[in-house]
N, C-alpha and C positions, 0 to 999 in steps of 0.2 A: 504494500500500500504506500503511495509518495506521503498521503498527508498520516506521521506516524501517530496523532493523535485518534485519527476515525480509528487505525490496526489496533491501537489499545483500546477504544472502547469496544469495536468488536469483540475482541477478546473477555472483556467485561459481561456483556448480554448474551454470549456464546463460548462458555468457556471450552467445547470440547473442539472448537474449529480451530486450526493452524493460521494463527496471523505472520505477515512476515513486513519487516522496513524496505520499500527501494530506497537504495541511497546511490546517487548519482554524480555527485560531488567531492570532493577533497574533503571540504567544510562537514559535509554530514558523514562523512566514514569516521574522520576524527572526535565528530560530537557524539557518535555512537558509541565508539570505543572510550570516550571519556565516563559516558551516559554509565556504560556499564561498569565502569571501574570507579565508580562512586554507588552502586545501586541505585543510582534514579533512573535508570531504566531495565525494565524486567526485559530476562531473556527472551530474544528474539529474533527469527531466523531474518538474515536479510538477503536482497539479490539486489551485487553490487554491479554498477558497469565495470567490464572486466578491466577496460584500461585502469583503474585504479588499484589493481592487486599486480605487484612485483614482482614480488619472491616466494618462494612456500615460507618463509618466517612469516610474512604479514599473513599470510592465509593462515596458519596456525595461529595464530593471533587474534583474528578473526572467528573462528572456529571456536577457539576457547569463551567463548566469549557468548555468538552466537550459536553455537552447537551445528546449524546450518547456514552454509553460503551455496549461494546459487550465483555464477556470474553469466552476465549476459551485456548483449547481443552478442556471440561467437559465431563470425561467417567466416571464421579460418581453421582450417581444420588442426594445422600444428598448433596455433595458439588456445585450444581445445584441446588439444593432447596435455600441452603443454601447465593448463589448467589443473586439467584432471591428476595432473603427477603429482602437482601442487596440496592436492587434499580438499579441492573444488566439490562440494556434494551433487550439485545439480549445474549443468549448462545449457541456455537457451541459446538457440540458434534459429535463423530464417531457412537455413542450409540442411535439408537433409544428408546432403552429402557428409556436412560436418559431423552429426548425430551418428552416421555411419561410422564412420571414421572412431568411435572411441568403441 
């Protein structure tokens, strides 16, 4: 969900449904990863755009954090490989070919 406020209130009136953060920016992976290393914000899975994830240390980081990462848009299929080594849980793609490919 972009606006991370409605994903927590779903989460509130529906607690057995999977809410998740999009976080699309620099600014909100950091405020995420701040969110949660303060407890004001409750775990929760996010799908990040994948240009924002580096290294498998951030994605570990990530991970610990969020328990699931999903990155997306992936229309390359090495950088989807390259993802999934990383400890990526889920990839979105326009590409079947990509989806293929892992």
């Amino acid at each position: 969900c972009e606006d991370w406020r409605i994903a927590d209130r779903v989460r509130a009136w529906l607690p057995d449904v999977r809410v998740g953060y999009s976080v699309r920016t620099e600014a909100q992976l950091r405020a995420y990863l701040a969110g949660r290393d303060r407890d004001a914000i409750p775990e929760t899975a996010v799908a990040v755009r994948h240009t924002l994830l580096h290294t498998a240390d951030e994605v570990a980081l990530l991970r610990d954090r969020a328990r699931r990462v999903n990155a997306w848009t992936v229309d390359d299929p090495d950088r989807a490989l390259q993802l999934a080594s990383w400890g990526v849980d889920e990839i979105t793609s326009n590409l079947v070919t990509v989806l293929n490919a892992l």
